[in-house]
N, C-alpha and C positions, 0 to 999 in steps of 0.2 A: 421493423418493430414487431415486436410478436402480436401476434391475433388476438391473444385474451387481456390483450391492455386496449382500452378506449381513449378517450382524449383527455376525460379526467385524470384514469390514471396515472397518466403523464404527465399531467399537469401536478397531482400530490407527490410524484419523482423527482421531477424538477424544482419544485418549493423545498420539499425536504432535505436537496441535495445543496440548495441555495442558505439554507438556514433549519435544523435538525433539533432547533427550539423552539421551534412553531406548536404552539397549544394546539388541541384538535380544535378547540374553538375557531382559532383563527385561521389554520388548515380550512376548515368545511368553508368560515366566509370568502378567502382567497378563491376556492375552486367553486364558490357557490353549490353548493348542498348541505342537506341538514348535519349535525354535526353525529349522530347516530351514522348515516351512511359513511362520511366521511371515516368514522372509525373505522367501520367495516372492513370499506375500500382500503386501510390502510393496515391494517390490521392482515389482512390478505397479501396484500405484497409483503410485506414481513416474511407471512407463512409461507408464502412460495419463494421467498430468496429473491427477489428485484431488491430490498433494502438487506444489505449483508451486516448494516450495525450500522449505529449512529455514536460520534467521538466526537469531545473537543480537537481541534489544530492549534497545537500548544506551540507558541513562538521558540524556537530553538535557542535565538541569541538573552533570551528572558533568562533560561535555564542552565547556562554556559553549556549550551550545546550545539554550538555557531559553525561548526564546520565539517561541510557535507563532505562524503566523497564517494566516488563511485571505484568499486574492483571488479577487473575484469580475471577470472578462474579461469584456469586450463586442469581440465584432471590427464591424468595419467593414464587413465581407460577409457575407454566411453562402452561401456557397457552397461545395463539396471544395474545392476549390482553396486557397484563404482555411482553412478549417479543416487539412487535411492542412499546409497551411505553417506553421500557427501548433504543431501537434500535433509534427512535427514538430524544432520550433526548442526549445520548451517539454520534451521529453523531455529534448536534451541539458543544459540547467540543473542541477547538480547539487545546487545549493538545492532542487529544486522536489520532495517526497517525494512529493505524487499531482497528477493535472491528467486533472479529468474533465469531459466534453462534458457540459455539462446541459440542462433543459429551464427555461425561465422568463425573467425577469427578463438574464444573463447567459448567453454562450455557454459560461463553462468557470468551474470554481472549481479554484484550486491550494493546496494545503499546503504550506507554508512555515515552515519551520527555520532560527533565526538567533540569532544574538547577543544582541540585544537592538534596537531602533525603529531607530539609530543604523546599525547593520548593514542592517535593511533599507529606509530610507531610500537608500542607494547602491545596492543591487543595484536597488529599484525605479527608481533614476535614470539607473542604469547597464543594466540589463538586461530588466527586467519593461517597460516604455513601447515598449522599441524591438523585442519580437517581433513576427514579421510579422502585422501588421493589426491590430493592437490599436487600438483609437478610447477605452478606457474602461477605468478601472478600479478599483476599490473594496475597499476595505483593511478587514479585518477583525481584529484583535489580539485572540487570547483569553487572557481573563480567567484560565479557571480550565478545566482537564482533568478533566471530569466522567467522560467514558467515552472512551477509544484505544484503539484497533487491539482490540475486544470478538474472542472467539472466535468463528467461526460455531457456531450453535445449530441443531443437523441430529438 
């Protein structure tokens, strides 16, 4: 844990991580202090980045957006150049919920939010083949949501 957190403020990390509609009212009574410092203290991890933004988790199948899938990218170079373009082009996709540089097998794995095969069969025809430098790509459809978006455990 870093040095400049105490045990409150781990304690308003882990509330706010728990539920991110906690009034400061009820913040300061959970962590016990007044609701001034509570602000403070809270107000401050903001400012320093421990809290990177508070979102609702919008149910997917609510939205007809019931089906996840994971792609594994191969580019064609592995050089900055070739990565920064692909990283990039890959941000602004608005399908694309994460796209991480990995180590192994693939240069990148993306998460992927759609309709249903149908849906992502176009955007892969349409979109996913023609980011810059792609040579490769590999489609994974899940089954079944054993564990999403888990809290960190600090």
């Amino acid at each position: 844990m870093p040095a400049d957190l105490d045990r409150i403020d781990l304690k308003i990390l882990r509330l706010l991580q728990d539920n991110g509609r906690l009034t400061n009212a009820e913040l300061a009574q959970l962590v016990s202090v007044s609701p001034a410092t509570c602000h403070r203290r809270t107000q401050r991890l903001f400012d320093e980045g421990f809290v990177s933004q508070v979102r609702a988790a919008i149910a997917p199948q609510k939205i007809d957006m019931g089906a996840l899938v994971m792609v594994g990218v191969v580019l064609d170079r592995s050089t900055p150049d070739s990565f920064a373009a692909f990283e990039k082009a890959a941000a602004k996709l608005k399908f694309v919920l994460d796209c991480h540089l990995v180590a192994g097998d693939f240069d990148y794995f993306l998460k992927i939010r759609v309709r249903d095969m149908a849906d992502f069969n176009r955007l892969h025809g349409e979109k996913l083949i023609a980011l810059p430098g792609v040579r490769q790509t590999r489609t994974f459809f899940v089954m079944k949501e054993v564990v999403d978006n888990a809290p960190l455990d600090f």
